[in-house]
C-alpha positions in Angstrom: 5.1 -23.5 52.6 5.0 -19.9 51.4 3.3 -17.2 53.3 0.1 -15.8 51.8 -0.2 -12.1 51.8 -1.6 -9.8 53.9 -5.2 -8.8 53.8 -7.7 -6.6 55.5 -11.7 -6.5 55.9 -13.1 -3.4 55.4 -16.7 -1.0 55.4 -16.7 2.0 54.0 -19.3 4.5 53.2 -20.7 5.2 49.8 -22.0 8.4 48.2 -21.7 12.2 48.9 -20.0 10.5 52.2 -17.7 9.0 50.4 -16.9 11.7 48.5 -16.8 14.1 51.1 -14.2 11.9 53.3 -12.5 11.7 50.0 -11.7 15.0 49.6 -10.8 15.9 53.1 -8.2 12.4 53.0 -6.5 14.2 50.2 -6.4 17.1 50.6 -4.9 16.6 54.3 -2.2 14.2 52.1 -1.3 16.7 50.1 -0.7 19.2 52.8 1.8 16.5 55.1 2.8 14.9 51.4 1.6 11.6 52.8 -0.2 8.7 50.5 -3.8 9.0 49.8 -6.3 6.2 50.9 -10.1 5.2 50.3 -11.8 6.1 53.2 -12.6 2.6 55.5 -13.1 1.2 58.6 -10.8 -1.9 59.1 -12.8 -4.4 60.6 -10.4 -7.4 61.0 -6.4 -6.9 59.5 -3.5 -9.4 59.2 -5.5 -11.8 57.7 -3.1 -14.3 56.2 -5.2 -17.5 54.8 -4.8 -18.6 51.1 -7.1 -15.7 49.1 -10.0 -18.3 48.4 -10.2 -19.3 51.8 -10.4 -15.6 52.4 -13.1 -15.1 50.0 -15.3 -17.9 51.0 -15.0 -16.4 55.1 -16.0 -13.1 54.0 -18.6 -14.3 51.8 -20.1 -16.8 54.7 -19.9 -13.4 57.0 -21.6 -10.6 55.0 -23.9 -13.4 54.2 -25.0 -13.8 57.8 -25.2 -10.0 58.4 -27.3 -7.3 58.0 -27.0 -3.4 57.2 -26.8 -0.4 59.6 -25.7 2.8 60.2 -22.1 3.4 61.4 -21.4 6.7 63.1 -18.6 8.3 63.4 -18.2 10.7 66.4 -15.7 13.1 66.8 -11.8 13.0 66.1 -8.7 12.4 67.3 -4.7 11.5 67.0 -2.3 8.5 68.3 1.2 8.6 67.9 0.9 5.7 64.9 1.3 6.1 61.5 -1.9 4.7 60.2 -3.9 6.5 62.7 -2.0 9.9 62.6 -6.0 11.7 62.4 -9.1 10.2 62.8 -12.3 10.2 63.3 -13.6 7.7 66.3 -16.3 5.2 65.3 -19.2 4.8 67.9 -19.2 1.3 69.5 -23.2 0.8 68.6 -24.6 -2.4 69.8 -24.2 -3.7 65.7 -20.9 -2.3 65.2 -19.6 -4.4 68.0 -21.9 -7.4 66.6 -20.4 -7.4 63.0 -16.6 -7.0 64.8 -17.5 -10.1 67.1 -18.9 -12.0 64.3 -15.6 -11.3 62.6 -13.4 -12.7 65.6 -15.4 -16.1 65.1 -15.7 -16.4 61.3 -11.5 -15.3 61.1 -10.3 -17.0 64.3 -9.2 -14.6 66.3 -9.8 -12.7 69.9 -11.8 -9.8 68.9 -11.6 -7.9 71.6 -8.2 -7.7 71.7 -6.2 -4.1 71.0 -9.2 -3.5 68.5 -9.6 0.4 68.1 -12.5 1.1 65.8 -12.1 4.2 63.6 -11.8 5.9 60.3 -8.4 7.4 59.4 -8.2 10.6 57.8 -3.9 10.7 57.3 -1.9 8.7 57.4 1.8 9.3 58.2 4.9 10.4 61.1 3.4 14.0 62.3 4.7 15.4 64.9 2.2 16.1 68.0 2.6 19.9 68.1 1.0 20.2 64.5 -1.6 17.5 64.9 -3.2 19.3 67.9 -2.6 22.9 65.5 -4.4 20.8 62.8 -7.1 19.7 65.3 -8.0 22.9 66.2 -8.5 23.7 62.9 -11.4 21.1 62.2 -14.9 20.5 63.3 -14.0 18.1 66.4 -17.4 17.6 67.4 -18.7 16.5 63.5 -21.0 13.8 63.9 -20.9 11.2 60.5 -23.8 8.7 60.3 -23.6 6.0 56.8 -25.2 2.8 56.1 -23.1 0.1 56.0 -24.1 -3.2 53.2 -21.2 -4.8 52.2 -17.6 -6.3 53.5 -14.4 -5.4 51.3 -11.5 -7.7 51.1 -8.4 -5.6 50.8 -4.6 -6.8 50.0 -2.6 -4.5 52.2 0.6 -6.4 51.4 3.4 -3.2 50.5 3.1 0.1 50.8 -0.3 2.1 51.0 -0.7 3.0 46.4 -0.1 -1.0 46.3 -2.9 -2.1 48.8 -6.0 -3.4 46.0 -9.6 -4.6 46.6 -9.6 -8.4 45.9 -13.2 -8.9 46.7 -17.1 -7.5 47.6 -19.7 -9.3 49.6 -22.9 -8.0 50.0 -24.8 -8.6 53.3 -27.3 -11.1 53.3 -30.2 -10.2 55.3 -32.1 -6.7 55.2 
């Protein structure tokens, strides 16, 4: 039986947010020459069921959730190339709901090594120049965004290969 690709679940804001995070994600990758990303918040990754099965879950999830506000609180580094510079994501009371809800809809223990955040670079740097960089930015930046909708992402290859396969809207208001 062949393997099915990886895949993530993602939010990720919308607007002048958007855009804003946008801008900072590049222009921090073209500083470090390191690949440019959409800014997201992985919910659930290594997801590895056949891409209908995948698209049904995700479906049956958004479809029993409902939108709020994600805010993201301050930032930070780890020694791990997709989490090089980031910005945390404040554990609220629904942000831990939709995760949960996740770990039963996909299977999975979700409370297990699950570090909620938004990435802003990506990439192998070196602690001296992360903490330089850090001191450079607004630590203390507080990010607030609705959140409405669950992304299904292919993150099979390297980061310019990773491709939205799908979009479902939450259910309830």
């Amino acid at each position: 039986m062949a393997e099915h690709p990886k895949h993530a679940l993602w939010f990720r804001p919308f607007g002048e947010t958007a855009f804003k995070l946008k801008e900072r994600i590049k222009k921090l990758a073209e500083r470090y020459d390191t690949p440019i990303f959409e800014p997201h918040i992985t919910l659930v990754s290594d997801l590895h069921q056949s891409r209908t099965e995948l698209i049904q879950l995700t479906d049956t999830l958004a479809g029993a959730m409902s939108q709020f506000t994600v805010e993201l609180a301050g930032i930070g580094f780890r020694d791990h190339y997709y989490q090089a510079l980031f910005y945390h994501v404040k554990n609220t009371p629904d942000f831990k709901s939709a995760h949960k809800t996740a770990g039963r809809f996909f299977g999975y223990n979700s409370d297990e090594g699950y570090f909620p955040h938004l990435s802003l670079l990506y990439g192998n740097i070196n602690r001296v120049e992360k903490r330089k960089l850090l001191n450079t930015m607004n630590r203390s930046e507080h990010i607030r965004f609705p959140v409405h909708s669950i992304l299904l992402i292919k993150t099979e290859g390297d980061v310019p290969d990773w491709k939205k396969i799908h979009t479902a809207e939450f259910g309830h208001k």
